[in-house]
C-alpha positions as CSV (number, residue, x, y, z in Angstrom):
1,X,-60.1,-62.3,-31.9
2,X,-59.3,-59.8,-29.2
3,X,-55.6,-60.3,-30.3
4,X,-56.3,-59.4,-33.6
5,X,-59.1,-56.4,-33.3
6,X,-56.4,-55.1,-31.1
7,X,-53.4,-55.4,-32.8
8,X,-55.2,-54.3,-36.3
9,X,-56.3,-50.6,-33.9
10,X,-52.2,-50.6,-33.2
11,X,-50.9,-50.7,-36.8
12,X,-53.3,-47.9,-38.1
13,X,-52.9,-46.0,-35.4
14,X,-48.7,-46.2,-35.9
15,X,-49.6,-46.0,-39.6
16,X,-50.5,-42.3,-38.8
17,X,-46.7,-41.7,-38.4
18,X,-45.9,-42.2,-41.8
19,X,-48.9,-41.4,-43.9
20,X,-47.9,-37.9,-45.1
21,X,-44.2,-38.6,-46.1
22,X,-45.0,-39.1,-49.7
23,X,-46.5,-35.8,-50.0
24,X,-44.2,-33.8,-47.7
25,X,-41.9,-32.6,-51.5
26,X,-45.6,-31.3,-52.5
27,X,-47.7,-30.1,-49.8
28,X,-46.3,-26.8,-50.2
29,X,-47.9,-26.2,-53.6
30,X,-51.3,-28.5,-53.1
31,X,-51.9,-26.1,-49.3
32,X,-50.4,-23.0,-51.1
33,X,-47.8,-22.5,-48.2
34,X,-44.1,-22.2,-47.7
35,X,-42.3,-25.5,-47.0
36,X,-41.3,-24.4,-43.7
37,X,-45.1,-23.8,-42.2
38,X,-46.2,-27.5,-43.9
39,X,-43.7,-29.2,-42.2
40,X,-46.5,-28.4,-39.1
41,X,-48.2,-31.1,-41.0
42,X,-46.0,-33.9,-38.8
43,X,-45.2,-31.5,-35.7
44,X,-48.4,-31.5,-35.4
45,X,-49.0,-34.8,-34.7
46,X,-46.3,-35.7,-33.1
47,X,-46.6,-32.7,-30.5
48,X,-50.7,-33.9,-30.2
49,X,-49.6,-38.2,-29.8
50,X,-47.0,-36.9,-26.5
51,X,-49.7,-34.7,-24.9
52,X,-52.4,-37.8,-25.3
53,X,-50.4,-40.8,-24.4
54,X,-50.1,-40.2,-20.6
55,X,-53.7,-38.3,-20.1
56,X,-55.4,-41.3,-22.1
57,X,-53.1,-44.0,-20.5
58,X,-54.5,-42.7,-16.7
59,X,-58.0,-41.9,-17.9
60,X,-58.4,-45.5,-19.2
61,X,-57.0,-46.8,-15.7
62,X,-59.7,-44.6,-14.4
63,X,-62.7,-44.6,-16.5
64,X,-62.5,-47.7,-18.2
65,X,-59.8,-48.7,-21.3
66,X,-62.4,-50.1,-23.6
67,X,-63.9,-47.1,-23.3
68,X,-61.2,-44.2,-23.9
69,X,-60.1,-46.7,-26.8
70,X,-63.2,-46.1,-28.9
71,X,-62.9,-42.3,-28.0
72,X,-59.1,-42.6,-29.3
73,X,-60.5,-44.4,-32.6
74,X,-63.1,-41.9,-33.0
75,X,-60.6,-38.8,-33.0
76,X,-58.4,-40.4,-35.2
77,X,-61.6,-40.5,-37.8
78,X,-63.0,-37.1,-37.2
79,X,-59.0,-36.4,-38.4
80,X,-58.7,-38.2,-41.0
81,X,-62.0,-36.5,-42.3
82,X,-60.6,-32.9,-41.6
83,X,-57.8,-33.8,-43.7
84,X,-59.3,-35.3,-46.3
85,X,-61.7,-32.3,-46.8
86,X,-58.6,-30.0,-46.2
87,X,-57.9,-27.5,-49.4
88,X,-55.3,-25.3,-47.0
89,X,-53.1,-25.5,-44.4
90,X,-55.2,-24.6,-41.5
91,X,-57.9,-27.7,-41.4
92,X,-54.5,-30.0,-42.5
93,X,-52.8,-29.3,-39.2
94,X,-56.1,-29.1,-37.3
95,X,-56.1,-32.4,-39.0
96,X,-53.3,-34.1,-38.3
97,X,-53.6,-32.8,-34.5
98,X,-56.7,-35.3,-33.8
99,X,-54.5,-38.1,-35.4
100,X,-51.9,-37.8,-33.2
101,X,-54.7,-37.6,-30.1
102,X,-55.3,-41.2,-31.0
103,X,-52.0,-42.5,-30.4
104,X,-52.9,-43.8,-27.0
105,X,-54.2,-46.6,-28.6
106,X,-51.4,-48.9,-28.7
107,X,-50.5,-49.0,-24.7
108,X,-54.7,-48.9,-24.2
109,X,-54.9,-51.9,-25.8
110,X,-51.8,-53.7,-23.9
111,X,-53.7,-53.0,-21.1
112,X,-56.7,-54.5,-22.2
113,X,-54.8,-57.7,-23.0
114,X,-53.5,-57.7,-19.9
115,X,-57.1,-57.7,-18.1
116,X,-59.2,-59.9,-20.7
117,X,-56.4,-62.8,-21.9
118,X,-55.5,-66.0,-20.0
119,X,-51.7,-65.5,-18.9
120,X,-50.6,-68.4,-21.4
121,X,-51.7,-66.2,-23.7
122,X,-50.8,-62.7,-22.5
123,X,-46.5,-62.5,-23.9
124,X,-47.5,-62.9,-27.2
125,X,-50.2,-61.1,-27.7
126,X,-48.9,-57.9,-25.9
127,X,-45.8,-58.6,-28.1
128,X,-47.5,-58.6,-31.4
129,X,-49.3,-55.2,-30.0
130,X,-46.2,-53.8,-29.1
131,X,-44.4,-54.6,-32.4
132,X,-47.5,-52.8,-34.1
133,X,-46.3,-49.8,-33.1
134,X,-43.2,-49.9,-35.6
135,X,-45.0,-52.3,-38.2
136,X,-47.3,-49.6,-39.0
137,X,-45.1,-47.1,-40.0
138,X,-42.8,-49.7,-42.2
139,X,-46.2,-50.8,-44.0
140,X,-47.1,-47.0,-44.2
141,X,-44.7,-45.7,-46.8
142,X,-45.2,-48.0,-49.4
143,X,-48.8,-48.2,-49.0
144,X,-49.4,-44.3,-48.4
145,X,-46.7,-43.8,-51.7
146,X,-49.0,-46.4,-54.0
147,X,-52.2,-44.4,-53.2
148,X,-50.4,-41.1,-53.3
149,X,-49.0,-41.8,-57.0
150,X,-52.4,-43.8,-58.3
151,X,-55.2,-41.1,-56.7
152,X,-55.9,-38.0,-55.5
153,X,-54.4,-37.5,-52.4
154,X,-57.4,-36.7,-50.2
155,X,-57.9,-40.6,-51.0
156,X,-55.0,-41.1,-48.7
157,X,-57.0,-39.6,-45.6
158,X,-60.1,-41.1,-46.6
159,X,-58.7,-44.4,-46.3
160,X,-57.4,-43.6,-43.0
161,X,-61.0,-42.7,-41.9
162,X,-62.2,-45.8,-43.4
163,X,-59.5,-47.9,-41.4
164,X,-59.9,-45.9,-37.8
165,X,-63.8,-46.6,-38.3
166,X,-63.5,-50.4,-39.4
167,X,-61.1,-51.1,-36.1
168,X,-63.8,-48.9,-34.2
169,X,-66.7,-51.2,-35.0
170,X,-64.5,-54.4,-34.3
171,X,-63.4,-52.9,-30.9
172,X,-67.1,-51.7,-30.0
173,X,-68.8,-55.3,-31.4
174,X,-65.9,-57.9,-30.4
175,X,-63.5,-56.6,-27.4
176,X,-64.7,-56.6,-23.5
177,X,-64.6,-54.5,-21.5
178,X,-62.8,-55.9,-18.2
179,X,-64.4,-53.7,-16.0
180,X,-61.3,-52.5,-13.6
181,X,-61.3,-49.1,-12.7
182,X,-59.2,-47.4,-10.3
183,X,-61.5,-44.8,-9.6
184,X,-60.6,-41.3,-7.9
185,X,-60.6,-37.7,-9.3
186,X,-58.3,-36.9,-12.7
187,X,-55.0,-34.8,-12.0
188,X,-56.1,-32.1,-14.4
189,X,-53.4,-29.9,-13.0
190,X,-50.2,-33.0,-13.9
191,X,-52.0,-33.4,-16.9
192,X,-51.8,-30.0,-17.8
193,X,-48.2,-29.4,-16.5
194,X,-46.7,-32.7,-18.2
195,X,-48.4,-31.7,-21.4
196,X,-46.7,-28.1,-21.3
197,X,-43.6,-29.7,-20.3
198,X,-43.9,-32.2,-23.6
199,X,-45.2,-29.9,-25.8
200,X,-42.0,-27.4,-25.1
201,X,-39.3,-30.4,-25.1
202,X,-40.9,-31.9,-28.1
203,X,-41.0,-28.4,-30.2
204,X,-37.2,-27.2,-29.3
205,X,-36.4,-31.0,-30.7
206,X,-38.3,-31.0,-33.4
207,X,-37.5,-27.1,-34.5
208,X,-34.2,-26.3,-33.2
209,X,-32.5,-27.1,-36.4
210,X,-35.0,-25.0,-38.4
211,X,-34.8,-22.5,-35.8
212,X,-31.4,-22.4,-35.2
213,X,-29.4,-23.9,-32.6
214,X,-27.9,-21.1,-31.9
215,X,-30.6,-18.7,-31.6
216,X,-31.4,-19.7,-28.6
217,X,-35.2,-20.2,-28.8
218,X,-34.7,-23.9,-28.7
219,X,-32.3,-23.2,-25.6
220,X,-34.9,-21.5,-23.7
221,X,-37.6,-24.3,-24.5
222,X,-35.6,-26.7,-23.3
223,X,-34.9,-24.8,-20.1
224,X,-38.4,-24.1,-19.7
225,X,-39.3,-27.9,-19.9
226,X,-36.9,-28.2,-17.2
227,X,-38.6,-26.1,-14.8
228,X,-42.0,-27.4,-15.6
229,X,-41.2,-30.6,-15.2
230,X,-39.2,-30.2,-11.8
231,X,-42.4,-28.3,-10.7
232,X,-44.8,-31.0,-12.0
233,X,-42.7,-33.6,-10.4
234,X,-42.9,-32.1,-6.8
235,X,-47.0,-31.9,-7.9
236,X,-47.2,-35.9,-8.4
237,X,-45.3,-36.5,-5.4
238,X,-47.8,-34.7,-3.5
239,X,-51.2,-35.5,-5.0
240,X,-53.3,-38.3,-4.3
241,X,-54.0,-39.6,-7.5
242,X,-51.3,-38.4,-9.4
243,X,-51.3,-38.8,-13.2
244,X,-48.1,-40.5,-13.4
245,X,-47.3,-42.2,-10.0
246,X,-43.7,-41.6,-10.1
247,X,-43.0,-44.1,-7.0
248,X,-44.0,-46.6,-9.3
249,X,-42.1,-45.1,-12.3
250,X,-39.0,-44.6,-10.3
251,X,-38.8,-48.7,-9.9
252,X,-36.0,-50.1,-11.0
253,X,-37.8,-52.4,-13.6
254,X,-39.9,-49.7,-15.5
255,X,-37.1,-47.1,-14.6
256,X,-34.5,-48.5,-16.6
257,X,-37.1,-50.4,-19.1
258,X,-38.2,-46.7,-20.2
259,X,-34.5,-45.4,-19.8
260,X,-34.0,-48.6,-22.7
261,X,-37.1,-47.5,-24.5
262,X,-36.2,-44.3,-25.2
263,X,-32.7,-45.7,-26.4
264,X,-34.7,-48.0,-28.8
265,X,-36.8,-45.6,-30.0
266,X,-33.7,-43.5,-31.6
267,X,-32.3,-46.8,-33.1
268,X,-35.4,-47.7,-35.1
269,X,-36.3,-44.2,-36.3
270,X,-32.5,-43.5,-37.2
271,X,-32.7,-46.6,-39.5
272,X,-36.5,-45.1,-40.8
273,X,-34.9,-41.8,-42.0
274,X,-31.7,-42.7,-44.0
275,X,-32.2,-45.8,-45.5
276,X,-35.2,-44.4,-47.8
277,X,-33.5,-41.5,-48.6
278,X,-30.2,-43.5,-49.6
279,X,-32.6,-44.7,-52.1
280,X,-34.0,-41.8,-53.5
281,X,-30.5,-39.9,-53.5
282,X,-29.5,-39.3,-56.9
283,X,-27.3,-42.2,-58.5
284,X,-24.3,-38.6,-59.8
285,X,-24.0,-38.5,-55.8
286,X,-21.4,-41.8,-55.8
287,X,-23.5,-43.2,-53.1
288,X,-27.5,-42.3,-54.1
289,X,-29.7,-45.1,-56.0
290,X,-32.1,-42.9,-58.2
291,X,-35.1,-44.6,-56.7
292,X,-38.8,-43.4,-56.1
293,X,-40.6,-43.3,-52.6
294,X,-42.4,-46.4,-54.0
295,X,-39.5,-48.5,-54.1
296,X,-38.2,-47.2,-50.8
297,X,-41.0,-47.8,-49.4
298,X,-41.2,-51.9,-50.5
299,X,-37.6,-52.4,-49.4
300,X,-38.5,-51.3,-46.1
301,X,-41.8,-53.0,-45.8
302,X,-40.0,-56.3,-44.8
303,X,-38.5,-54.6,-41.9
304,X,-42.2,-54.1,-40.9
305,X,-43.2,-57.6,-41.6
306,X,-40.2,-59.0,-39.5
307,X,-41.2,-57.3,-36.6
308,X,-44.4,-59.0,-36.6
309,X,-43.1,-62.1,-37.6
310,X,-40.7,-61.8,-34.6
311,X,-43.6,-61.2,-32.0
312,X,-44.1,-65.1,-30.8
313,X,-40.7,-65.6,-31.2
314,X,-39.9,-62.8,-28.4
315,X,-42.5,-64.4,-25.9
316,X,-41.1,-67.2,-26.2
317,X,-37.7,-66.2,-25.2
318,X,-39.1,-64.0,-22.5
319,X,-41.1,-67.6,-21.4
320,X,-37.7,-69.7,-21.4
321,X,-34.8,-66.8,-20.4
322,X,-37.1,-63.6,-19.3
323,X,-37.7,-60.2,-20.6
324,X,-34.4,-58.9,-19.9
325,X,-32.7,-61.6,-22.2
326,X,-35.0,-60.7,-24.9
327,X,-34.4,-56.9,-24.7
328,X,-30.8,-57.5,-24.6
329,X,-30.7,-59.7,-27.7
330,X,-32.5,-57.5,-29.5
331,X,-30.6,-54.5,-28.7
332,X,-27.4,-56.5,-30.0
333,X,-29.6,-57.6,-33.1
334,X,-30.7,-53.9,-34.1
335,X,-26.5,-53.1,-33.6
336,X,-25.3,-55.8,-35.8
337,X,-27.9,-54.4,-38.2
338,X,-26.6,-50.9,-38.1
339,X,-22.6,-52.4,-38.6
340,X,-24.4,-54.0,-41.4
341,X,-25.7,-51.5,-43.0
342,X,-22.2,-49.4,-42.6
343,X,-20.7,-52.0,-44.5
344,X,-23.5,-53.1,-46.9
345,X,-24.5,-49.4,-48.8
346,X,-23.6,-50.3,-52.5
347,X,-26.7,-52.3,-53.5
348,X,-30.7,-52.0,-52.9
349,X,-30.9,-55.5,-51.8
350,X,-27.7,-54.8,-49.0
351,X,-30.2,-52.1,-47.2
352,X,-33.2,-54.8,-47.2
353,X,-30.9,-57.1,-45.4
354,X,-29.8,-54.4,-43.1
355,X,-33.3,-52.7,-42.5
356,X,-34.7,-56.1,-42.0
357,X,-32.3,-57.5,-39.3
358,X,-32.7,-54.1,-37.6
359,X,-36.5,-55.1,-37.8
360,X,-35.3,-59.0,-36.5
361,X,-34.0,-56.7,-33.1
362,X,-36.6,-54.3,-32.9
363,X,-39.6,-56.6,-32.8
364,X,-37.8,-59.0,-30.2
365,X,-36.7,-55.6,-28.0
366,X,-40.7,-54.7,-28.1
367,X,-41.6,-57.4,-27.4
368,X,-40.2,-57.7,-24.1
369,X,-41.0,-54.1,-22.8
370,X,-45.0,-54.3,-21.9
371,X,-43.6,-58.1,-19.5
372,X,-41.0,-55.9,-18.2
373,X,-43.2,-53.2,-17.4
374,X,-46.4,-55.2,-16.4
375,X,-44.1,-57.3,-14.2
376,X,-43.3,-54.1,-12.1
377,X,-46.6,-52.3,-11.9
378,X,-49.7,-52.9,-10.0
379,X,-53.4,-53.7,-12.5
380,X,-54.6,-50.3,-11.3
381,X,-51.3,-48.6,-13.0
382,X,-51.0,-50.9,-16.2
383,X,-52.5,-48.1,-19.2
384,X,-50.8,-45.3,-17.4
385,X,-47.6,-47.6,-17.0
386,X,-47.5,-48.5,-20.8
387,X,-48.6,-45.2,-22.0
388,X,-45.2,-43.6,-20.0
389,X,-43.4,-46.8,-22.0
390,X,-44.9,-45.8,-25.0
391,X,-43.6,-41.9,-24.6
392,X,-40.3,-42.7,-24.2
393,X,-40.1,-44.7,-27.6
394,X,-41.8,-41.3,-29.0
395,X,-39.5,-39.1,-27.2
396,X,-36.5,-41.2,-28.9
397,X,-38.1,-40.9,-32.6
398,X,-38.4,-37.4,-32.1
399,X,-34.9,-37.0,-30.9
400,X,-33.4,-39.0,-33.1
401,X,-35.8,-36.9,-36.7
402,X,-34.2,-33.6,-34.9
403,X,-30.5,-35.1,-34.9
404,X,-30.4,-37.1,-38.2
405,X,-32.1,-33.9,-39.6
406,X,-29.3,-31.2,-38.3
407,X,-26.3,-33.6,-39.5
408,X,-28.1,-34.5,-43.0
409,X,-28.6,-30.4,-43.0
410,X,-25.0,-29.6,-42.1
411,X,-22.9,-31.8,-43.8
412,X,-23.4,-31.4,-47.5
413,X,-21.6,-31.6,-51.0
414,X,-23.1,-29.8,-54.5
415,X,-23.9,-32.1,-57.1
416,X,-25.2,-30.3,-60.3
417,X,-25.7,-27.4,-58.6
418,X,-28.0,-29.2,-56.1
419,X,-26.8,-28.8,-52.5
420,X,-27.2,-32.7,-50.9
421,X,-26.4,-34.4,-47.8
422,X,-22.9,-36.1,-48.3
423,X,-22.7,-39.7,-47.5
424,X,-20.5,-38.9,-44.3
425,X,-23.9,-37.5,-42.9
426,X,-25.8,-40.9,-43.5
427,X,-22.8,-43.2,-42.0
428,X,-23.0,-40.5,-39.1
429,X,-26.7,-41.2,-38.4
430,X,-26.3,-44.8,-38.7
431,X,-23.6,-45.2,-36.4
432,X,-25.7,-43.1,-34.0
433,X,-28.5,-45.4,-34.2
434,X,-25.9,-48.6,-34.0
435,X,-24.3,-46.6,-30.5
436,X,-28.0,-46.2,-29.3
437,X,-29.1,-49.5,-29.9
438,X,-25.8,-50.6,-27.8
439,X,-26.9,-48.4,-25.0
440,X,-30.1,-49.6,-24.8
441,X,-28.0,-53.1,-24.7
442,X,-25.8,-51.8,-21.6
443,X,-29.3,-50.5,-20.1
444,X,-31.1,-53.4,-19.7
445,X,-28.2,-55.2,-18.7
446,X,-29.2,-53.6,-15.5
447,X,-32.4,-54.7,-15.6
448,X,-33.4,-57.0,-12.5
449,X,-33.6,-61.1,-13.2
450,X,-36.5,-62.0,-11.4
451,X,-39.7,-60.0,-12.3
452,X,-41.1,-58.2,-9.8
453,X,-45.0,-59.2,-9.4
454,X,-47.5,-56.6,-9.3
455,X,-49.6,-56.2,-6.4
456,X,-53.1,-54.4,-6.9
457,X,-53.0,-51.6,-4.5
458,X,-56.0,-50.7,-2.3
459,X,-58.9,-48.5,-4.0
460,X,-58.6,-50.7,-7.0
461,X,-62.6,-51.4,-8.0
462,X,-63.8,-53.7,-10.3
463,X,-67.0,-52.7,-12.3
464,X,-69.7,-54.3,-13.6
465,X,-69.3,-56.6,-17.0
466,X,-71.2,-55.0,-19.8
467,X,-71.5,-55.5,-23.9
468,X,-68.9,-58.3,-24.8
469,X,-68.0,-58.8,-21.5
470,X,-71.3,-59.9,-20.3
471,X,-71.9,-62.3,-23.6
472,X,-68.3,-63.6,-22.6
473,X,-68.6,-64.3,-19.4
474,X,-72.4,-65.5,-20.2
């Protein structure tokens, strides 16, 4: 049960990511704004979920994860309603802000596994919670396209309310809370100082191509980031309770896990933007198939399925070979997929079987990260551990939206008058996402053998039981 309250909290969350894509052609005219200031709509939340994900991660290590969990849960409804109500733009970004607050859900509730499951039990599940981070946003499009073509689309935001307050009540009702609590004051200051640091890399990413690479605004982000990040680094070094203990980080395990993560996190999202817009391309392109969102969105929603479906099968290859095996056959899984789907562009059913053994390596690859990190890090560091994991992966997505998005934009042909991406812009982006997933290969090839085991450090305190815990353990 805790597996499955847990995991159900992952995939709405993650289904936050793609919720919006069927109404990005027309939010324009239902907000009455310009194209270019509704495209804050997704910023938004992306800028929000990379400013949460650490803070929550350490504040859960601190406080209690059980705890900042239903505070994640409760933002993402309190969203979901401001959008929902949302006639403009304003209330839509404020919106879509508070969704992406709740992304710290996902490494929260690895955490939680880690403290409250038996160890036979603990691969798996962390594996299916993992996965649920890209099984969300496959099962997003085609569900958030079917309710944006049937109903009004404020329906689409009430059903994400609905969702967020379902997996709230099942986490408050069914999931214990562990009690293990680190203790100590917050780093307001690091928290502050990563999240200016993020919030400047993640913009310039995310707007240089609108902005213009060569205006050098996104230049002069990305410097900025620099600095603020050299400066927060020297902070963490120096504080006692840092938000991000970067002793820990700089291990070679989670080092080069994350370094692998963030490689990952470009592959999958590569394969996310081209594939459904191969479909909807227009068939007098040579290459396009004429199709609606809706039936993009059902031939990627076996690629979501696969990934769960490919959750017990990567514990049990981390069980019998380790992590690192896992990781490194799923990196070689998601690059056989992209040299499929190089090959493979002439029919709709050739991109399922691509998308879906891209899926095949992605879940196994996910799988594997949370044992790979958990292995490295002591209890007292496990949210704030997989909350850094679960940045990279977002970091990667982001960089790989800004890339696909300034090739797609830049190398064009006119059909009918209508200036489209060409097709050597979509083999472009593949192969990128085929060359990341084989970096993420050569990565973890570095990866140590033998896990490290954790060791709890001193300070670590262990509360009290209380709500399920106490029935539990009664």
């Amino acid at each position: 049960m805790v597996v499955s309250v847990l995991a159900f909290g992952g995939i709405i969350v993650s289904l936050m990511q793609t919720l919006v894509i069927p109404l990005v052609p027309v939010l324009p005219g239902l907000l009455g704004a310009t194209p270019g200031d509704t495209a804050w709509a997704i910023t938004a939340t992306l800028l929000t979920a990379a400013v949460a994900t650490p803070t929550v991660g350490r504040l859960g290590d601190m406080y209690g994860k059980r705890r900042m969990l239903l505070f994640s849960l409760a933002v993402l409804v309190v969203g979901s309603v401001f959008c929902a109500l949302a006639t403009s733009l304003v209330p839509m970004v404020i919106g879509r802000a508070l969704q992406g607050l709740a992304a710290g859900v996902i490494p929260l509730g690895i955490s939680i596994m880690r403290d409250v499951l038996p160890p036979e039990r603990l691969g798996g599940a962390t594996a299916l919670m993992s996965a649920s981070l890209g099984v969300g946003g496959a099962l997003g499009l085609p569900s958030s396209a079917f309710i944006a073509q049937k109903a009004d689309w404020h329906t689409l935001f009430w059903v994400a309310a609905a969702l967020a307050a379902t997996a709230a009540v099942l986490v408050r009702t069914l999931i214990p809370d562990s009690g293990f609590r680190t203790g100590g004051r917050f780093d307001l200051l690091g928290s502050v100082g990563l999240s200016i640091a993020l919030f400047l890399l993640l913009l310039a990413i995310s707007k240089g191509s609108e902005w213009g690479w060569g205006s050098g605004v996104p230049g002069a982000m990305l410097a900025a980031a620099a600095v603020v990040l050299l400066v927060w680094g020297w902070w963490e070094l120096r504080t006692p309770r840092p938000l991000v203990d970067l002793r820990v980080s700089a291990r070679r395990q989670v080092l080069l896990t994350n370094a692998a993560s963030l490689a990952f996190g470009f592959s999958m999202f590569a394969m996310s933007l081209v594939i459904p817009q191969l479909l909807q391309m227009p068939e007098a392109t040579g290459y396009g198939f004429g199709r609606t969102i809706l039936v993009a969105g059902l031939v990627m929603a076996p690629n979501g399925l696969v990934m769960m479906a490919m959750s017990p099968v990567s514990a049990r290859l981390s069980r019998a070979m380790g992590p690192k095996t896992t990781m490194m056959v799923g990196a070689l899984l998601v690059a056989l997929g992209y040299g499929l789907s190089l090959l493979l562009m002439s029919a709709v059913w050739q991109l399922m079987i691509a998308s879906t053994v891209i899926g095949a390596g992605v879940g196994l690859a996910y799988g594997a990260m949370p044992s790979l990190v958990m292995a490295a890090v002591p209890r007292s560091e496990t949210a704030a551990a997989n909350s850094l994991n679960t940045l990279m992966r977002s970091i990667g997505t982001s960089t790989a939206s800004a890339v696909a998005g300034m090739f797609l934009a830049g190398m064009t042909m006119s059909v009918g008058g209508e200036v489209l991406p060409a097709r050597s812009a979509f083999t472009l982006v593949l192969g990128m996402g085929g060359l990341a997933a084989l970096a993420a290969f050569a990565i973890a090839a570095f990866l140590p053998t033998r896990r490290v085991a954790p060791t709890d450090p001193a300070g670590g305190e262990r509360a009290a039981p209380t709500g399920a815990a106490t029935a539990r353990s009664t």
